[in-house]
C-alpha positions in Angstrom: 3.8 -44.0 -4.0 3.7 -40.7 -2.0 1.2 -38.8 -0.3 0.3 -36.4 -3.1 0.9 -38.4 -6.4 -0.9 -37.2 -9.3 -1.9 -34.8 -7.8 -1.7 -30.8 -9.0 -0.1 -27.9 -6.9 0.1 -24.4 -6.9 2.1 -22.9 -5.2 3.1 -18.8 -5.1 6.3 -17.1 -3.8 8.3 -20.9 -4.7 11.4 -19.4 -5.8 12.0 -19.5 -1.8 11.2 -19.8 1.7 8.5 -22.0 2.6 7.1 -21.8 -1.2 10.3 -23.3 -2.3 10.5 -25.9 0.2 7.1 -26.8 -0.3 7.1 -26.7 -3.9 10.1 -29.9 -3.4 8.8 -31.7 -0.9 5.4 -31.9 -2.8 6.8 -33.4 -5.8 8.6 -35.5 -3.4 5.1 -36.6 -2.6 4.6 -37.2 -6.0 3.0 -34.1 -7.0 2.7 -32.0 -10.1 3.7 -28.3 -9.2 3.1 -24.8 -11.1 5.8 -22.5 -9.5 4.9 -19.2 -9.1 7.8 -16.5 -9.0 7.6 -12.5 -9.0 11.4 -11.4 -9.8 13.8 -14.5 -8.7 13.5 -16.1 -12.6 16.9 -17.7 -12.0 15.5 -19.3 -8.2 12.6 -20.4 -9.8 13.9 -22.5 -12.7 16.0 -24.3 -10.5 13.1 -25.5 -8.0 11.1 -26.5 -11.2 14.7 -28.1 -12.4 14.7 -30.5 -8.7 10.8 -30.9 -9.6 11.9 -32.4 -12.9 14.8 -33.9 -11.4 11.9 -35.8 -8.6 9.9 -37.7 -11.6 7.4 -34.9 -11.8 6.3 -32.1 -14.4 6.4 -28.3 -13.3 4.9 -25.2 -14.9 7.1 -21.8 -13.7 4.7 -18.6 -13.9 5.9 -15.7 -13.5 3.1 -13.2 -11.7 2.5 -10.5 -9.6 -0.1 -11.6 -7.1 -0.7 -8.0 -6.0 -2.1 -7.7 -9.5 -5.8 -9.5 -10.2 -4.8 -9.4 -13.5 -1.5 -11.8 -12.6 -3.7 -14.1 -10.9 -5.9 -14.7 -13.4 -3.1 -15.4 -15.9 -1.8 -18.0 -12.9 -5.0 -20.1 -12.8 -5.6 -19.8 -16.8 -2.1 -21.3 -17.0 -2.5 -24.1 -14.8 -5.5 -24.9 -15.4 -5.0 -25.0 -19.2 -1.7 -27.0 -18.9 -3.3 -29.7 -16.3 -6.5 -29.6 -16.7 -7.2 -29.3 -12.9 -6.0 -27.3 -9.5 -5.9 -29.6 -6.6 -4.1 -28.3 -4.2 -3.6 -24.4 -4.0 -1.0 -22.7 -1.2 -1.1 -19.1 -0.8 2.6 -18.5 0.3 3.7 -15.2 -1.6 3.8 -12.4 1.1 6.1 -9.2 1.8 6.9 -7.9 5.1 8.2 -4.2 6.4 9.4 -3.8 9.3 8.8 -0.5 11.2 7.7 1.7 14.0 3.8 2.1 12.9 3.9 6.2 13.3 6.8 6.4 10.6 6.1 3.8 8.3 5.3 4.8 4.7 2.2 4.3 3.6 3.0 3.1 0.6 4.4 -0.1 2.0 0.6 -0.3 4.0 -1.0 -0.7 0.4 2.2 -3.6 -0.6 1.3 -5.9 2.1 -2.4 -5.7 2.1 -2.0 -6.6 -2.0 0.1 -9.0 -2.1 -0.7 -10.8 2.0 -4.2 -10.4 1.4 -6.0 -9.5 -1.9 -3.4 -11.8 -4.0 -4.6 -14.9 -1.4 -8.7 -13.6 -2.2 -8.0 -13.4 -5.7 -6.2 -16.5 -7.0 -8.6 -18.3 -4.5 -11.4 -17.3 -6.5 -10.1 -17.9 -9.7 -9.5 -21.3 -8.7 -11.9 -21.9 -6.1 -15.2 -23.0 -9.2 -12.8 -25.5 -10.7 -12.5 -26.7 -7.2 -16.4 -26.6 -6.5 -16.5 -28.9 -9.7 -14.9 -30.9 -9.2 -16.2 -31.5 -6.0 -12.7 -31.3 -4.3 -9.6 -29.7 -3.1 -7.3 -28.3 -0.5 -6.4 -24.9 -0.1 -3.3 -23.6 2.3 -2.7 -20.2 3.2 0.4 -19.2 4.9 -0.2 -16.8 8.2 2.2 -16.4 10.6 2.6 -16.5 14.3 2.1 -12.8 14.3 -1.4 -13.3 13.3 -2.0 -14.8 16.9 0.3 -12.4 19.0 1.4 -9.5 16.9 4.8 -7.5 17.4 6.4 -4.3 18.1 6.9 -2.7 14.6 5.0 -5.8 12.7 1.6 -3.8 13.0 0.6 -3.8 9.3 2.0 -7.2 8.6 0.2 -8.6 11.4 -2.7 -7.7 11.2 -3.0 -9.2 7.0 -1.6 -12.5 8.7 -4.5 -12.0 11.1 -6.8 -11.9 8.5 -5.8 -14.5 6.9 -6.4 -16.6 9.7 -10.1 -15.6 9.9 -10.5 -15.6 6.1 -9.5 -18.8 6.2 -11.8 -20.4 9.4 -14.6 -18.4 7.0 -14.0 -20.1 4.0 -13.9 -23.6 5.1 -16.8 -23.3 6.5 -18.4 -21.7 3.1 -16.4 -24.6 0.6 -16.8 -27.6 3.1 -20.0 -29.1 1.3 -18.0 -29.0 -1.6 -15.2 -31.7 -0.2 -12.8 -28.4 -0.2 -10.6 -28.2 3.3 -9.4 -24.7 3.9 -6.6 -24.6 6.4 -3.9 -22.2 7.6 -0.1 -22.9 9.0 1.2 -20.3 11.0 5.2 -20.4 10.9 7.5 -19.3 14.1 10.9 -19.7 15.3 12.4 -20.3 11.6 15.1 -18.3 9.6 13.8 -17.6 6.4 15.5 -15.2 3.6 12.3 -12.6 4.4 13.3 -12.5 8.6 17.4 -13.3 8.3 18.3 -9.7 7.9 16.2 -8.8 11.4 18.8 -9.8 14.0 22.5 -10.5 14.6 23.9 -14.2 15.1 23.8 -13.2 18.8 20.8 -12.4 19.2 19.3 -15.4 17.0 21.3 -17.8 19.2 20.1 -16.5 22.3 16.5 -16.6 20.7 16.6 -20.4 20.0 17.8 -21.4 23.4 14.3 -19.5 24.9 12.3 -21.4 22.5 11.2 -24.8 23.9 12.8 -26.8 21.5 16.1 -24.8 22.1 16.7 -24.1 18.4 15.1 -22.9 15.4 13.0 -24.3 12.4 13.8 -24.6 8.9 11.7 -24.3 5.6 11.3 -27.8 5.3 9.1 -28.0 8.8 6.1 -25.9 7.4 6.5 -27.9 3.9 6.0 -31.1 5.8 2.7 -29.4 7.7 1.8 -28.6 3.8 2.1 -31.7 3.2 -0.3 -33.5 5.8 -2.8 -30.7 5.2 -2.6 -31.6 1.5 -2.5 -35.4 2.0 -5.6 -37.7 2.8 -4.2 -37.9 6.6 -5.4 -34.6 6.5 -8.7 -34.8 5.1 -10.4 -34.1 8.2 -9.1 -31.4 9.0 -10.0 -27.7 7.9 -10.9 -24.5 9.0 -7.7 -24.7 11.4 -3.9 -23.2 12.1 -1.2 -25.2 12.4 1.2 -23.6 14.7 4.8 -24.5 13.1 6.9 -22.6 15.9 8.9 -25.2 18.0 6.5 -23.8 20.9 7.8 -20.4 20.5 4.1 -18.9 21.2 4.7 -20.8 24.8 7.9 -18.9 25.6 
Protein backbone atom coordinates (compact mmCIF):
# COMPACT_ATOMS: atom_id res chain seq x y z
CA UNK A 1 0.00 0.00 0.00
CA UNK A 2 1.58 3.56 -0.61
CA UNK A 3 1.22 6.81 0.94
CA UNK A 4 -1.38 8.24 -1.45
CA UNK A 5 -3.55 5.14 -2.53
CA UNK A 6 -6.89 5.91 -3.79
CA UNK A 7 -6.37 8.87 -3.56
CA UNK A 8 -7.08 11.77 -6.57
CA UNK A 9 -4.39 14.26 -7.92
CA UNK A 10 -4.19 17.11 -9.91
CA UNK A 11 -1.48 18.08 -11.01
CA UNK A 12 -0.74 21.20 -13.81
CA UNK A 13 2.41 21.69 -15.94
CA UNK A 14 3.00 17.40 -15.65
CA UNK A 15 4.29 16.96 -19.01
CA UNK A 16 7.69 18.05 -17.13
CA UNK A 17 9.76 19.28 -14.52
CA UNK A 18 8.57 18.88 -11.06
CA UNK A 19 4.79 18.28 -12.44
CA UNK A 20 6.09 15.33 -14.28
CA UNK A 21 8.06 13.89 -11.57
CA UNK A 22 5.33 14.42 -9.24
CA UNK A 23 2.72 13.24 -11.33
CA UNK A 24 4.96 9.50 -11.26
CA UNK A 25 5.91 9.34 -7.99
CA UNK A 26 2.25 10.01 -6.90
CA UNK A 27 0.88 7.05 -8.61
CA UNK A 28 3.82 5.42 -7.30
CA UNK A 29 2.11 6.20 -4.02
CA UNK A 30 -0.77 4.77 -5.26
CA UNK A 31 -2.58 7.69 -6.54
CA UNK A 32 -5.04 8.52 -9.27
CA UNK A 33 -3.60 11.46 -11.37
CA UNK A 34 -5.36 14.09 -13.94
CA UNK A 35 -2.31 15.42 -15.94
CA UNK A 36 -2.49 18.71 -16.99
CA UNK A 37 -0.47 19.80 -20.22
CA UNK A 38 -0.55 23.26 -22.19
CA UNK A 39 1.47 22.31 -25.59
CA UNK A 40 3.77 19.06 -24.86
CA UNK A 41 0.56 16.54 -25.98
CA UNK A 42 3.28 13.92 -26.91
CA UNK A 43 5.13 14.55 -23.00
CA UNK A 44 2.00 14.25 -21.48
CA UNK A 45 0.66 10.92 -22.88
CA UNK A 46 3.70 9.30 -21.92
CA UNK A 47 3.54 10.40 -18.07
CA UNK A 48 -0.13 9.21 -18.10
CA UNK A 49 1.24 6.00 -20.12
CA UNK A 50 3.99 5.27 -16.73
CA UNK A 51 0.74 6.27 -14.65
CA UNK A 52 -1.05 3.42 -16.37
CA UNK A 53 1.96 1.44 -16.53
CA UNK A 54 2.15 1.96 -12.12
CA UNK A 55 -1.52 0.20 -11.50
CA UNK A 56 -3.23 3.51 -11.62
CA UNK A 57 -5.84 5.52 -13.84
CA UNK A 58 -4.90 9.01 -15.38
CA UNK A 59 -6.96 11.65 -16.96
CA UNK A 60 -4.55 14.03 -19.50
CA UNK A 61 -6.26 17.61 -19.88
CA UNK A 62 -5.10 19.72 -21.97
CA UNK A 63 -5.53 23.57 -20.55
CA UNK A 64 -4.29 26.86 -20.44
CA UNK A 65 -4.10 27.86 -16.81
CA UNK A 66 -3.67 31.52 -17.75
CA UNK A 67 -7.18 31.15 -18.98
CA UNK A 68 -10.14 30.95 -16.15
CA UNK A 69 -12.04 29.50 -18.69
CA UNK A 70 -9.24 26.43 -18.96
CA UNK A 71 -9.43 25.96 -15.38
CA UNK A 72 -12.82 25.51 -15.04
CA UNK A 73 -12.88 22.88 -17.83
CA UNK A 74 -9.77 21.25 -15.56
CA UNK A 75 -11.83 20.83 -12.43
CA UNK A 76 -15.23 19.94 -14.41
CA UNK A 77 -13.10 17.16 -16.00
CA UNK A 78 -11.74 15.75 -12.94
CA UNK A 79 -14.22 16.09 -11.01
CA UNK A 80 -16.75 14.51 -13.38
CA UNK A 81 -14.38 11.55 -14.12
CA UNK A 82 -13.53 10.83 -10.21
CA UNK A 83 -15.96 12.09 -8.58
CA UNK A 84 -13.60 13.95 -6.06
CA UNK A 85 -10.22 16.25 -6.02
CA UNK A 86 -8.03 15.28 -3.17
CA UNK A 87 -4.94 16.53 -3.67
CA UNK A 88 -4.37 19.64 -5.96
CA UNK A 89 -0.58 20.91 -6.90
CA UNK A 90 -0.30 24.16 -8.58
CA UNK A 91 3.04 23.51 -10.53
CA UNK A 92 2.48 25.18 -14.15
CA UNK A 93 4.53 28.42 -14.19
CA UNK A 94 6.70 30.35 -16.97
CA UNK A 95 9.74 32.29 -16.25
CA UNK A 96 11.62 35.25 -18.41
CA UNK A 97 14.64 36.09 -17.64
CA UNK A 98 15.66 39.81 -18.02
CA UNK A 99 17.13 43.03 -16.94
CA UNK A 100 13.76 44.64 -15.33
CA UNK A 101 14.18 48.13 -17.40
CA UNK A 102 14.13 46.25 -20.82
CA UNK A 103 11.80 43.50 -20.28
CA UNK A 104 8.68 43.49 -22.36
CA UNK A 105 5.73 43.91 -20.80
CA UNK A 106 4.00 41.62 -22.32
CA UNK A 107 5.90 38.83 -20.68
CA UNK A 108 4.89 40.84 -17.10
CA UNK A 109 1.13 40.04 -17.86
CA UNK A 110 2.46 35.85 -18.88
CA UNK A 111 3.79 35.26 -15.61
CA UNK A 112 1.39 36.92 -13.33
CA UNK A 113 -1.42 34.61 -15.41
CA UNK A 114 -0.21 31.73 -15.49
CA UNK A 115 2.27 31.91 -11.69
CA UNK A 116 -0.51 33.48 -10.09
CA UNK A 117 -4.07 33.91 -11.34
CA UNK A 118 -4.00 30.12 -12.90
CA UNK A 119 -2.97 28.94 -9.01
CA UNK A 120 -6.22 31.46 -7.58
CA UNK A 121 -8.35 30.12 -10.07
CA UNK A 122 -8.19 26.30 -10.32
CA UNK A 123 -7.91 26.71 -6.46
CA UNK A 124 -11.29 28.04 -6.38
CA UNK A 125 -12.88 25.86 -8.61
CA UNK A 126 -11.81 23.11 -6.63
CA UNK A 127 -11.45 24.50 -3.33
CA UNK A 128 -15.94 23.80 -2.44
CA UNK A 129 -15.59 20.24 -3.42
CA UNK A 130 -12.76 20.38 -0.97
CA UNK A 131 -14.79 22.28 1.76
CA UNK A 132 -17.32 19.29 1.24
CA UNK A 133 -15.93 17.08 1.62
CA UNK A 134 -14.44 18.20 4.62
CA UNK A 135 -10.79 17.53 3.30
CA UNK A 136 -7.82 17.99 1.10
CA UNK A 137 -4.31 19.12 0.43
CA UNK A 138 -3.30 21.74 -1.79
CA UNK A 139 0.53 22.31 -2.99
CA UNK A 140 1.63 25.22 -4.73
CA UNK A 141 5.03 25.39 -6.17
CA UNK A 142 7.16 28.81 -5.35
CA UNK A 143 10.58 28.92 -5.66
CA UNK A 144 13.56 29.93 -3.77
CA UNK A 145 13.32 33.32 -5.40
CA UNK A 146 10.26 33.95 -3.56
CA UNK A 147 12.56 34.17 -0.31
CA UNK A 148 15.69 36.03 -1.87
CA UNK A 149 14.88 37.27 -5.36
CA UNK A 150 17.59 37.65 -8.21
CA UNK A 151 19.24 39.98 -10.61
CA UNK A 152 16.96 39.93 -13.73
CA UNK A 153 14.21 37.43 -11.91
CA UNK A 154 12.19 40.64 -10.75
CA UNK A 155 8.75 39.76 -12.14
CA UNK A 156 9.10 36.06 -11.64
CA UNK A 157 9.99 36.63 -8.22
CA UNK A 158 7.97 38.57 -6.96
CA UNK A 159 4.61 35.91 -8.33
CA UNK A 160 6.65 33.18 -6.48
CA UNK A 161 6.62 35.62 -3.54
CA UNK A 162 3.09 35.79 -3.62
CA UNK A 163 2.52 32.69 -3.75
CA UNK A 164 4.18 32.00 -0.71
CA UNK A 165 1.96 34.50 1.22
CA UNK A 166 -1.19 33.41 -0.70
CA UNK A 167 -0.52 30.30 0.51
CA UNK A 168 0.33 31.02 4.55
CA UNK A 169 -3.32 33.03 3.83
CA UNK A 170 -5.18 30.35 2.70
CA UNK A 171 -4.39 27.71 5.12
CA UNK A 172 -5.25 29.66 7.56
CA UNK A 173 -8.81 30.54 5.88
CA UNK A 174 -9.45 26.36 4.70
CA UNK A 175 -7.89 24.86 7.96
CA UNK A 176 -11.44 24.37 9.76
CA UNK A 177 -12.28 22.59 6.86
CA UNK A 178 -9.38 19.67 7.38
CA UNK A 179 -7.73 21.42 4.12
CA UNK A 180 -3.62 21.88 4.56
CA UNK A 181 -2.31 24.48 2.30
CA UNK A 182 1.35 24.30 1.89
CA UNK A 183 4.14 25.51 -0.44
CA UNK A 184 7.71 23.91 -1.62
CA UNK A 185 10.16 26.21 -2.69
CA UNK A 186 12.67 24.43 -5.16
CA UNK A 187 16.56 25.53 -5.42
CA UNK A 188 19.75 24.14 -6.59
CA UNK A 189 17.95 21.75 -9.31
CA UNK A 190 18.27 21.64 -13.25
CA UNK A 191 15.03 21.65 -14.68
CA UNK A 192 14.14 22.02 -18.52
CA UNK A 193 12.67 25.86 -17.47
CA UNK A 194 16.45 26.97 -15.82
CA UNK A 195 18.94 24.44 -18.07
CA UNK A 196 19.34 26.89 -20.84
CA UNK A 197 20.62 29.80 -18.06
CA UNK A 198 24.17 28.80 -17.65
CA UNK A 199 27.03 26.82 -19.23
CA UNK A 200 28.29 23.32 -17.86
CA UNK A 201 31.10 25.46 -16.21
CA UNK A 202 29.38 27.46 -14.59
CA UNK A 203 26.72 24.86 -13.23
CA UNK A 204 29.54 22.72 -11.94
CA UNK A 205 31.18 25.39 -10.12
CA UNK A 206 27.56 26.33 -8.72
CA UNK A 207 27.03 22.78 -7.20
CA UNK A 208 30.36 22.67 -5.42
CA UNK A 209 29.16 26.16 -3.45
CA UNK A 210 26.05 24.60 -2.54
CA UNK A 211 26.29 22.69 0.78
CA UNK A 212 25.45 19.47 -0.46
CA UNK A 213 28.16 19.99 -3.25
CA UNK A 214 25.79 19.12 -6.09
CA UNK A 215 22.52 19.72 -7.52
CA UNK A 216 18.81 18.43 -7.14
CA UNK A 217 16.72 16.64 -9.43
CA UNK A 218 12.83 16.61 -10.13
CA UNK A 219 12.28 13.76 -8.18
CA UNK A 220 13.49 15.74 -4.70
CA UNK A 221 10.57 18.20 -4.76
CA UNK A 222 8.13 15.22 -5.93
CA UNK A 223 9.17 13.37 -2.79
CA UNK A 224 8.45 16.80 -0.59
CA UNK A 225 4.92 16.51 -2.64
CA UNK A 226 4.64 13.60 -1.51
CA UNK A 227 4.96 13.94 2.45
CA UNK A 228 2.85 17.13 2.10
CA UNK A 229 0.15 15.04 0.40
CA UNK A 230 0.58 11.97 2.73
CA UNK A 231 -0.94 11.61 6.22
CA UNK A 232 2.87 12.10 7.68
CA UNK A 233 2.03 15.44 6.60
CA UNK A 234 -1.16 16.12 7.99
CA UNK A 235 0.08 18.48 10.44
CA UNK A 236 1.54 20.45 8.56
CA UNK A 237 0.20 23.58 6.57
CA UNK A 238 0.50 27.00 5.94
CA UNK A 239 4.40 26.36 5.49
CA UNK A 240 7.46 26.29 2.65
CA UNK A 241 9.44 23.60 2.25
CA UNK A 242 12.78 24.73 1.15
CA UNK A 243 13.92 21.90 -1.47
CA UNK A 244 17.50 23.58 -2.30
CA UNK A 245 20.28 21.27 -0.87
CA UNK A 246 20.95 24.46 1.41
CA UNK A 247 21.57 26.60 -1.40
CA UNK A 248 19.68 29.67 0.52
CA UNK A 249 22.76 29.10 3.16
CA UNK A 250 25.53 29.60 0.59
Amino acid sequence: MGRLTDRVAVITGASRGFGRATALRFAREGADVVVNYRSADVDAAEVAAEIERAGRRALVVRADVARASDTAALAEAALGTFGRVDLLVNNAAVMDVAAFASQDPATWTEMIDVNIYGILTLTRALLPSMIARTGGRIINLSSQLGHVGAENFAVYSGTKGFVLMYTKSLAREVGRYGITVNAICPGGIITDMNRHLTSPERRAARAAELPLRRFGDPDDVARAAVYLASEDGRFVTGQCVDVNGGSTMA
